[in-house]
Every structure is written in structure tokens, then in C-alpha cells.
Jmol script that loads the backbone (N, CA, C; Angstrom):
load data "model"
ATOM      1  N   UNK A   1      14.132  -8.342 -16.047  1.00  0.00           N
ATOM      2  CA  UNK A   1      12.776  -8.616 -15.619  1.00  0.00           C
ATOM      3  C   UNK A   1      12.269  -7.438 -14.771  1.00  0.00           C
ATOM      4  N   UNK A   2      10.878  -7.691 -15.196  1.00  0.00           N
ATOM      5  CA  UNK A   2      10.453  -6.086 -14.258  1.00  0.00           C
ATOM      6  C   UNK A   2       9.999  -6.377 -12.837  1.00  0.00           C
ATOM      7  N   UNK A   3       9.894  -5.295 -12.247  1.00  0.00           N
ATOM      8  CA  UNK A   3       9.817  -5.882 -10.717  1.00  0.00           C
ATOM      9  C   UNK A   3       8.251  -5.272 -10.440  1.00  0.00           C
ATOM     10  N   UNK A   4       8.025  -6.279  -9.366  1.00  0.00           N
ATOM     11  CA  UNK A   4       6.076  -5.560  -9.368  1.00  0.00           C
ATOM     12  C   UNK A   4       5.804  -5.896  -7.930  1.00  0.00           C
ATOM     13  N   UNK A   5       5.283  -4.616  -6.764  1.00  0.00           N
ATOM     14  CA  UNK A   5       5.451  -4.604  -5.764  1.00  0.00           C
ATOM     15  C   UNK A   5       3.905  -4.088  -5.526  1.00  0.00           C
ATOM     16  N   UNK A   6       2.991  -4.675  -4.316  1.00  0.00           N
ATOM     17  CA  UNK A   6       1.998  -4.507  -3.905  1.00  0.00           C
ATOM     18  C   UNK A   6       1.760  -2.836  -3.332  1.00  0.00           C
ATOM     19  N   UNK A   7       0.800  -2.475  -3.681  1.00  0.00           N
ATOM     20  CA  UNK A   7       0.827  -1.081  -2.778  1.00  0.00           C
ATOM     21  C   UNK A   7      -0.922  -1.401  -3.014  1.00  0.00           C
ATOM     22  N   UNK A   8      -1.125  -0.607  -1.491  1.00  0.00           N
ATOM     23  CA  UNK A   8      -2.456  -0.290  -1.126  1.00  0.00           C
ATOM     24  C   UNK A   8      -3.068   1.285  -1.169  1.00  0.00           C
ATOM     25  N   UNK A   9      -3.865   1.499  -1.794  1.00  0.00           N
ATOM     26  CA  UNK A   9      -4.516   2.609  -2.176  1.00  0.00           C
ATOM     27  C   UNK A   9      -5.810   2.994  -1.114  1.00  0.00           C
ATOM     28  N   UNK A  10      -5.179   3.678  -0.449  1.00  0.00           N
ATOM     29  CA  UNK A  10      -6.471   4.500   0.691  1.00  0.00           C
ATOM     30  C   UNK A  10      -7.550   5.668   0.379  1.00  0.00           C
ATOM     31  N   UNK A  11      -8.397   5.952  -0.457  1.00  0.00           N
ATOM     32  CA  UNK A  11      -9.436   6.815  -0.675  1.00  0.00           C
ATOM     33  C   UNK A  11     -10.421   7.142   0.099  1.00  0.00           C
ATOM     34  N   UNK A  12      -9.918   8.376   0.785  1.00  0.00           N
ATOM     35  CA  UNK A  12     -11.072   8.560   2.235  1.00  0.00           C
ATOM     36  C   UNK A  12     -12.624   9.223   1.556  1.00  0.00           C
ATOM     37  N   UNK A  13     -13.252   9.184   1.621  1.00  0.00           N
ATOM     38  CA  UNK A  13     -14.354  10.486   1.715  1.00  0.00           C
ATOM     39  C   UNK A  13     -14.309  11.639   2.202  1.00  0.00           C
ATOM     40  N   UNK A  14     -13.944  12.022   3.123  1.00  0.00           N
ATOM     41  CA  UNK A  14     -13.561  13.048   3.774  1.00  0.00           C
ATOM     42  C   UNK A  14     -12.246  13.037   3.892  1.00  0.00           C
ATOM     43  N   UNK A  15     -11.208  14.535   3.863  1.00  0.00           N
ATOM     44  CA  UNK A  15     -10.387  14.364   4.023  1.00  0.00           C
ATOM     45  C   UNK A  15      -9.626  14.416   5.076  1.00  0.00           C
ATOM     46  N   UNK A  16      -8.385  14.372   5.293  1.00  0.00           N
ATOM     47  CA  UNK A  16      -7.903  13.923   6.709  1.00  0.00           C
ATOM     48  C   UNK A  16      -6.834  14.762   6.552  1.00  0.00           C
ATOM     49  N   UNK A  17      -6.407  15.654   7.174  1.00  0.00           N
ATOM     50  CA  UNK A  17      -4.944  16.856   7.195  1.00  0.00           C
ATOM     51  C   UNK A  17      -5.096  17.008   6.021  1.00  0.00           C
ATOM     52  N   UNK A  18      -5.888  16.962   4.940  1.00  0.00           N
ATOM     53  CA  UNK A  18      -6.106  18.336   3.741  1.00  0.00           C
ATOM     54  C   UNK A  18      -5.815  17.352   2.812  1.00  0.00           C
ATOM     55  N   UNK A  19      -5.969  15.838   2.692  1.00  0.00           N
ATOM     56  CA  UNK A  19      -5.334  14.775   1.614  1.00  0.00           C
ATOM     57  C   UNK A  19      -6.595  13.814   1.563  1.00  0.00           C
ATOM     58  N   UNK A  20      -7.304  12.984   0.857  1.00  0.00           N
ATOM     59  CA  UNK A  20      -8.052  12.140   0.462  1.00  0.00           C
ATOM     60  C   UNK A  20      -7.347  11.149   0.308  1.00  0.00           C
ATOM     61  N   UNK A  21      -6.058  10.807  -0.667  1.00  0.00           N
ATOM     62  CA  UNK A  21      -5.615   9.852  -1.560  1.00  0.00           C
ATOM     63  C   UNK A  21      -4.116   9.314  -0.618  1.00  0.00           C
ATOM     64  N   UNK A  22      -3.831   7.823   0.162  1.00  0.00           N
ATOM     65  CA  UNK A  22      -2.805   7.544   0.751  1.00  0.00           C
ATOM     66  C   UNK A  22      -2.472   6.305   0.168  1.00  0.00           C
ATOM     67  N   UNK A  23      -1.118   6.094  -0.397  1.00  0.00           N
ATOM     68  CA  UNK A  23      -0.362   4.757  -0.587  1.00  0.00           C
ATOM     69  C   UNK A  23       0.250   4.468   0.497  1.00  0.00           C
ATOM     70  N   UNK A  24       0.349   3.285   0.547  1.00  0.00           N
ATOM     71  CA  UNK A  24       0.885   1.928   1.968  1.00  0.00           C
ATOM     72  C   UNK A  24       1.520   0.939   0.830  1.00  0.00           C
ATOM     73  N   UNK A  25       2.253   0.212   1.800  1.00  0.00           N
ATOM     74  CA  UNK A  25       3.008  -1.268   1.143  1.00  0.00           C
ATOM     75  C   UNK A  25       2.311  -1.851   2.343  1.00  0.00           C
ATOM     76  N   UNK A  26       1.541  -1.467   3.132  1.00  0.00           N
ATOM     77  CA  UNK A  26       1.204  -2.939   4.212  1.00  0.00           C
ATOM     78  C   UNK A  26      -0.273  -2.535   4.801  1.00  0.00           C
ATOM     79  N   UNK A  27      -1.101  -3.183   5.436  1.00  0.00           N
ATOM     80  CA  UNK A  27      -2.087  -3.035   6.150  1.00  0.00           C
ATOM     81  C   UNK A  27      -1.482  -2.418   7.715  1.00  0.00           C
ATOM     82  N   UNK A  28      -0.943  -2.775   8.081  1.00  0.00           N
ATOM     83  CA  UNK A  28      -0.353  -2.559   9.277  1.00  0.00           C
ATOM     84  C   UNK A  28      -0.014  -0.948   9.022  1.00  0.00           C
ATOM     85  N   UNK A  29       0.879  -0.726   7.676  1.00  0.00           N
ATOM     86  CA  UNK A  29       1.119   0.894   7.908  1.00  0.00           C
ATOM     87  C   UNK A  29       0.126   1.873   7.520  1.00  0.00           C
ATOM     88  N   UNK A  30      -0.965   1.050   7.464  1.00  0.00           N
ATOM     89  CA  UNK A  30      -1.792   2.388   7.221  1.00  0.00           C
ATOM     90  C   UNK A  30      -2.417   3.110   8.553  1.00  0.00           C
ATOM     91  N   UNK A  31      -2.172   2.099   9.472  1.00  0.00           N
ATOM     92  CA  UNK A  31      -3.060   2.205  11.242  1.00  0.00           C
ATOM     93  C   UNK A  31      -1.683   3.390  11.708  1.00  0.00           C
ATOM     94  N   UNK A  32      -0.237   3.013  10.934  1.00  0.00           N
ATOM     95  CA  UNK A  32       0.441   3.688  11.556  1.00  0.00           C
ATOM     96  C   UNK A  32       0.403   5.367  11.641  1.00  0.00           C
ATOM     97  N   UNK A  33      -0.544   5.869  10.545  1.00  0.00           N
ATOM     98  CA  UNK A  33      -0.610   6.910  10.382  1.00  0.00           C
ATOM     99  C   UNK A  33      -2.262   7.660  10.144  1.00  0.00           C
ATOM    100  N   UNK A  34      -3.012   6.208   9.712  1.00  0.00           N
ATOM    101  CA  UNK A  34      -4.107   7.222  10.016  1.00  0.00           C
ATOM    102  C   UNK A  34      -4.939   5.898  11.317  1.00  0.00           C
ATOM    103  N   UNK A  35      -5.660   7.076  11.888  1.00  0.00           N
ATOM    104  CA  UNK A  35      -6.653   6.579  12.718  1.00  0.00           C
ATOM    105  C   UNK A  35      -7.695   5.538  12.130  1.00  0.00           C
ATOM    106  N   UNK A  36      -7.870   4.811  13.367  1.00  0.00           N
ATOM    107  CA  UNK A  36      -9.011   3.602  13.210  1.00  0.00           C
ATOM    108  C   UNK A  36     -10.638   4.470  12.596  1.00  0.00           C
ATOM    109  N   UNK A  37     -10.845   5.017  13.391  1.00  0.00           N
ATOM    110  CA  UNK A  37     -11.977   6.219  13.227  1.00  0.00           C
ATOM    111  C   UNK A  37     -11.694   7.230  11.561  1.00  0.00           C
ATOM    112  N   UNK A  38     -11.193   7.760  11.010  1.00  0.00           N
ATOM    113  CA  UNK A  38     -10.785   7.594   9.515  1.00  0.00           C
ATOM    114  C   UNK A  38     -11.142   6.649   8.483  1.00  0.00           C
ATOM    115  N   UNK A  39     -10.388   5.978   8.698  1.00  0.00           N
ATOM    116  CA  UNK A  39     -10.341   4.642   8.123  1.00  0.00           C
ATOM    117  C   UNK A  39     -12.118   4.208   7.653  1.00  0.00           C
ATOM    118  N   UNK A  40     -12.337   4.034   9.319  1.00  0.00           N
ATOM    119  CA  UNK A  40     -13.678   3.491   9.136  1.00  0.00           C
ATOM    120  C   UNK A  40     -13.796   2.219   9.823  1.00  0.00           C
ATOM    121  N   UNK A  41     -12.857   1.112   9.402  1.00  0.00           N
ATOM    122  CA  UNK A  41     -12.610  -0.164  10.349  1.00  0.00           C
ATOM    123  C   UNK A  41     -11.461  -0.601  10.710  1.00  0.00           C
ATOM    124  N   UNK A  42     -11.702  -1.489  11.678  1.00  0.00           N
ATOM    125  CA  UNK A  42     -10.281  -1.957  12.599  1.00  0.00           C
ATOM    126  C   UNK A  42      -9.181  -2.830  11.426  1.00  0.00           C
ATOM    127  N   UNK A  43      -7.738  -2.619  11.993  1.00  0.00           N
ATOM    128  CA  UNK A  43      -6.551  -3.606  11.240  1.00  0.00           C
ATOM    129  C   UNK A  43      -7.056  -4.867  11.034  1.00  0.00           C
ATOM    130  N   UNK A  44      -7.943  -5.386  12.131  1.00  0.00           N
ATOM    131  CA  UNK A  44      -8.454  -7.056  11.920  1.00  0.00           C
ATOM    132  C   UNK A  44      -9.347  -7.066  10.907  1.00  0.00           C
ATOM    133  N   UNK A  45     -10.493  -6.568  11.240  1.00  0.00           N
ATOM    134  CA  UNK A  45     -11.349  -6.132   9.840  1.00  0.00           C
ATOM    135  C   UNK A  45     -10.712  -6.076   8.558  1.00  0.00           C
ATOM    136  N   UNK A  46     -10.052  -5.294   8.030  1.00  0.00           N
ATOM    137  CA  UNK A  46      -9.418  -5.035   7.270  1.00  0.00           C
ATOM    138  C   UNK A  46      -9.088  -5.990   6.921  1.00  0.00           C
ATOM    139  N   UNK A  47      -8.236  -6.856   7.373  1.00  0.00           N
ATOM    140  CA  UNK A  47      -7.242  -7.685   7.014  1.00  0.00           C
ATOM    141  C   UNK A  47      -8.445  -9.196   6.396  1.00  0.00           C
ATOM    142  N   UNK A  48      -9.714  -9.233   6.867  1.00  0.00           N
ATOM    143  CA  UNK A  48     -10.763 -10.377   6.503  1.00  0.00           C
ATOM    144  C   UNK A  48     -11.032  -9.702   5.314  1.00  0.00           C
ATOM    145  N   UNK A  49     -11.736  -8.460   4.868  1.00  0.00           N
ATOM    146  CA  UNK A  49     -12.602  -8.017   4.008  1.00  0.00           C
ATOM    147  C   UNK A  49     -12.068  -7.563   2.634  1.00  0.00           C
ATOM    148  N   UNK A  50     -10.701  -7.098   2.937  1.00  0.00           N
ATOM    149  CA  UNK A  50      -9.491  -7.013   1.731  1.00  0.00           C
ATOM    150  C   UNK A  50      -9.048  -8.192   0.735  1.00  0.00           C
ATOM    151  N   UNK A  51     -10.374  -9.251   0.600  1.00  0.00           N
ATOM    152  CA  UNK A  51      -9.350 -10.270   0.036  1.00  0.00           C
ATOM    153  C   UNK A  51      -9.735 -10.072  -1.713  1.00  0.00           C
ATOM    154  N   UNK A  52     -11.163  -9.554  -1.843  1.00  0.00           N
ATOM    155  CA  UNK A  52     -11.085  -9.359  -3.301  1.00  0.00           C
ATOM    156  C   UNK A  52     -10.692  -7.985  -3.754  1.00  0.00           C
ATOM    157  N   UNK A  53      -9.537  -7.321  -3.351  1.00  0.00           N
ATOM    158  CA  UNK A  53      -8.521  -6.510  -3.817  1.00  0.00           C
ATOM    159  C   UNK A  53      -9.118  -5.450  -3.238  1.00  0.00           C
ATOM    160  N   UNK A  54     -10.415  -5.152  -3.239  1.00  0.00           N
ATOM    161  CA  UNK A  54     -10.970  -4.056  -2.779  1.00  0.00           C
ATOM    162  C   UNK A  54     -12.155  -3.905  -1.460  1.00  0.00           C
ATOM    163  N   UNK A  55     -12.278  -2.723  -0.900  1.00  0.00           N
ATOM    164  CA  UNK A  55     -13.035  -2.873   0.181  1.00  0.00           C
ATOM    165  C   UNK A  55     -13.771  -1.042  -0.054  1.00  0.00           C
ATOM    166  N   UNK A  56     -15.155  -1.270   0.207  1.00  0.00           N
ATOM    167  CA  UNK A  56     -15.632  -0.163  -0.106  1.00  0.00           C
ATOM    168  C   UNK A  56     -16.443   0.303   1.299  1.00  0.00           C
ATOM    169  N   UNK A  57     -16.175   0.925   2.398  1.00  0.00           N
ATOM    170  CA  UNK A  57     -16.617   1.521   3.421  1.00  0.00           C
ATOM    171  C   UNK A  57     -17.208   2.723   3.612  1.00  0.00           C
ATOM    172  N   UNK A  58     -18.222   2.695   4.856  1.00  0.00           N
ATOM    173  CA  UNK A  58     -18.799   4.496   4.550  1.00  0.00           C
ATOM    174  C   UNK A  58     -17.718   5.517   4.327  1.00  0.00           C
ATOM    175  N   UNK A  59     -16.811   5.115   5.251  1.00  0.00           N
ATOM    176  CA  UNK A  59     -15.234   6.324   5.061  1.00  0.00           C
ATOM    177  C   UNK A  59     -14.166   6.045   4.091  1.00  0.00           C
ATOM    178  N   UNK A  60     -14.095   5.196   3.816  1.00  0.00           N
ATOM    179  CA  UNK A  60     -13.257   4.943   2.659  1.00  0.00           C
ATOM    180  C   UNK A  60     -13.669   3.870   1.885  1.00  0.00           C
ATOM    181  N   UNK A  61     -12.818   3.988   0.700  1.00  0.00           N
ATOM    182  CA  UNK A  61     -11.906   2.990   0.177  1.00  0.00           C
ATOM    183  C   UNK A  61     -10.843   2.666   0.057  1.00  0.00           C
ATOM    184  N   UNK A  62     -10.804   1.228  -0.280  1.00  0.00           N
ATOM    185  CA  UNK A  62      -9.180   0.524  -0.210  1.00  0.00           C
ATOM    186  C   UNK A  62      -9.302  -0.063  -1.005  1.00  0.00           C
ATOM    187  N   UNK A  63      -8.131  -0.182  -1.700  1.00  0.00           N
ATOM    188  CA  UNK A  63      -7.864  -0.909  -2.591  1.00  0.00           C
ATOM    189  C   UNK A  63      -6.561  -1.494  -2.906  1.00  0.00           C
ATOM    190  N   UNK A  64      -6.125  -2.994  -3.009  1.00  0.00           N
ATOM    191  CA  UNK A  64      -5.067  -3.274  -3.705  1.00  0.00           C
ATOM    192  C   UNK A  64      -4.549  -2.884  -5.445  1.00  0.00           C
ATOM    193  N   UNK A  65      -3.333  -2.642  -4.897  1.00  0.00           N
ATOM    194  CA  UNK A  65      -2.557  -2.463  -6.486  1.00  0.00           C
ATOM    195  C   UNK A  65      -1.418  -3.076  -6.921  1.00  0.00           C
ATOM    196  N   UNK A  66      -0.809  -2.535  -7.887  1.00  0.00           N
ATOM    197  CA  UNK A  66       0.468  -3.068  -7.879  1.00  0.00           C
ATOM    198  C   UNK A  66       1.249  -1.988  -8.417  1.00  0.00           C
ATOM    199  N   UNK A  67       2.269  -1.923  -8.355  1.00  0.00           N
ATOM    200  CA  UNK A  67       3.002  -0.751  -8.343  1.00  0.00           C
ATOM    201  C   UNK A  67       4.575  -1.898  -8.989  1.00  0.00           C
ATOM    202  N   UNK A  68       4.674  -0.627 -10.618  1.00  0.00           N
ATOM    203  CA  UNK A  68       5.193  -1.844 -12.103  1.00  0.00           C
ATOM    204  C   UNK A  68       6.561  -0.481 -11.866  1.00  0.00           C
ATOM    205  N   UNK A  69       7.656  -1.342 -11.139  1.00  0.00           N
ATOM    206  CA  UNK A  69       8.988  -0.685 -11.505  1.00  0.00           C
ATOM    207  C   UNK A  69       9.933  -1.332 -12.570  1.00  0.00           C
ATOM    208  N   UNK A  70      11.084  -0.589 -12.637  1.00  0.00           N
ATOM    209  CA  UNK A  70      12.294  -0.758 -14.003  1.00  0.00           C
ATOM    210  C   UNK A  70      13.024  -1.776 -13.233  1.00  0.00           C
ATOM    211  N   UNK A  71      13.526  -2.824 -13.682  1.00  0.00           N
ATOM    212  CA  UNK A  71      15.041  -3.535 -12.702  1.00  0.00           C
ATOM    213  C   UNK A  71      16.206  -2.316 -13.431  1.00  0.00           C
ATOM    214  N   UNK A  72      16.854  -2.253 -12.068  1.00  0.00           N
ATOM    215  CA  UNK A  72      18.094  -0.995 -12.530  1.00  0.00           C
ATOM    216  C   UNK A  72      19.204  -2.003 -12.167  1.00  0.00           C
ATOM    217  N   UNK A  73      20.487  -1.937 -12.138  1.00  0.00           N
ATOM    218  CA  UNK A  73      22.015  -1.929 -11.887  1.00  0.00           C
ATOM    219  C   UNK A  73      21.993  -1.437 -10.754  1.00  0.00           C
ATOM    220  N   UNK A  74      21.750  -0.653  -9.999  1.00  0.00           N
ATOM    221  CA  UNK A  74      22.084   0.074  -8.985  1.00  0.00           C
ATOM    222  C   UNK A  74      22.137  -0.270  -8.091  1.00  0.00           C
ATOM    223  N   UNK A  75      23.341  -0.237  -6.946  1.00  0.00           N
ATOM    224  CA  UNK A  75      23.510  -1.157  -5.728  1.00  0.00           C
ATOM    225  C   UNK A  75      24.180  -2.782  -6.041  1.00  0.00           C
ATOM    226  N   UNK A  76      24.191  -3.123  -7.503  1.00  0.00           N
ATOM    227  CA  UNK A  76      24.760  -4.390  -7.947  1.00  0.00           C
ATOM    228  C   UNK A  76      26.334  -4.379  -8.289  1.00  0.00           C
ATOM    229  N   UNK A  77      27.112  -5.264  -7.420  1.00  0.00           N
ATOM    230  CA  UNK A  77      28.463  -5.353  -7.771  1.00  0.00           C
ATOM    231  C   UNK A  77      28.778  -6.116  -8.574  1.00  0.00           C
ATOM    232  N   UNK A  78      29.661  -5.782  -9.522  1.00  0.00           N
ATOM    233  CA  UNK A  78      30.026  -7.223 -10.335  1.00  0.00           C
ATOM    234  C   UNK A  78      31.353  -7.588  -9.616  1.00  0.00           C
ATOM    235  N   UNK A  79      31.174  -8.926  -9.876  1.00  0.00           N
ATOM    236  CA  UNK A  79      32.313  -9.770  -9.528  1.00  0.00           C
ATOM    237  C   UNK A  79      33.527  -9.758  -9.958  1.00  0.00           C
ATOM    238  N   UNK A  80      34.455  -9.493  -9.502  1.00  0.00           N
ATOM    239  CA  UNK A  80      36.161  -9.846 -10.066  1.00  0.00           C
ATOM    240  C   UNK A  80      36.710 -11.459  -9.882  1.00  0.00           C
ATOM    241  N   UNK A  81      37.031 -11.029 -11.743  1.00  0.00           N
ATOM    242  CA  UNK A  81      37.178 -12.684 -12.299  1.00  0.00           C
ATOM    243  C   UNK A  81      38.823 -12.165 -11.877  1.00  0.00           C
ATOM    244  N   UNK A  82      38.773 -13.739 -11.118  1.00  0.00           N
ATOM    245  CA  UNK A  82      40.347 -14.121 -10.540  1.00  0.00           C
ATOM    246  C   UNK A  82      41.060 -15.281 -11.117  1.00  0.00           C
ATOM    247  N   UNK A  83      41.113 -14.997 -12.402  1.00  0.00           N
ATOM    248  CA  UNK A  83      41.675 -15.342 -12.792  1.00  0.00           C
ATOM    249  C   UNK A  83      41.522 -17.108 -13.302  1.00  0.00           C
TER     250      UNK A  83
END
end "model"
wireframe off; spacefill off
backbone 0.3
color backbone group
């Protein structure tokens, strides 16, 4: 089965240290790295206006996604049959 993990898509208007385009897995980590003033609005804000996947602000956009990985083996032990 495939695995499918939320990621948030940050599209500034202006850019910020020379980048426009930021992925997050959380609302919370996006405050961790860019400024409130960037952004455009506060973590609380955010967190009301994000509910139909997208949010379109003078300074940015946001947007929910989903982000479509492989299931791998890796890190999985198999069990020893005892017999």
C-alpha cells in the first residue's frame, strides 16, 4: 500500500533569502523558519483560514498537498520462526 503524507506548500510573492517556493509537514513549522511578517498572517490565522486546502494572501500563498510515497522494506525486521 502506498503511503500519502500531508505537506504544505508556501508561495511567497516576494522572495525571502533568494527562495519563493517552501514545503512544511506542519503549520507550526512554517513560523519556525519564516517570519510572521513574510508570511503575511499569524499561526492562529492560519490555522482558521487553511481549511479549504488553500489560502491566498497579499504575501503569499498556501496551500495543502499531499505528498504520494513507495512503501519500502526498509527498517522492517522479519521475524524468526522458532520453530
Amino acid at each position: 500500500m502506498k503511503q500519502q503524507r500531508k505537506v504544505i506548500h508556501v508561495e511567497l510573492k516576494e522572495p525571502y533569502k533568494g527562495k519563493r517556493h517552501y514545503y512544511f509537514g506542519s503549520i507550526t513549522a512554517i513560523y519556525e523558519l519564516l517570519p510572521t511578517e513574510v508570511v503575511g498572517c499569524s499561526k492562529e490565522t492560519l490555522w482558521n483560514v487553511l481549511r479549504n486546502d488553500e489560502h491566498k494572501g497579499r504575501k503569499a500563498i498556501i496551500r495543502y498537498g499531499t505528498l504520494h510515497t513507495k512503501q519500502s522494506n526498509r527498517g522492517i525486521r522479519k521475524e524468526a520462526n522458532n520453530g
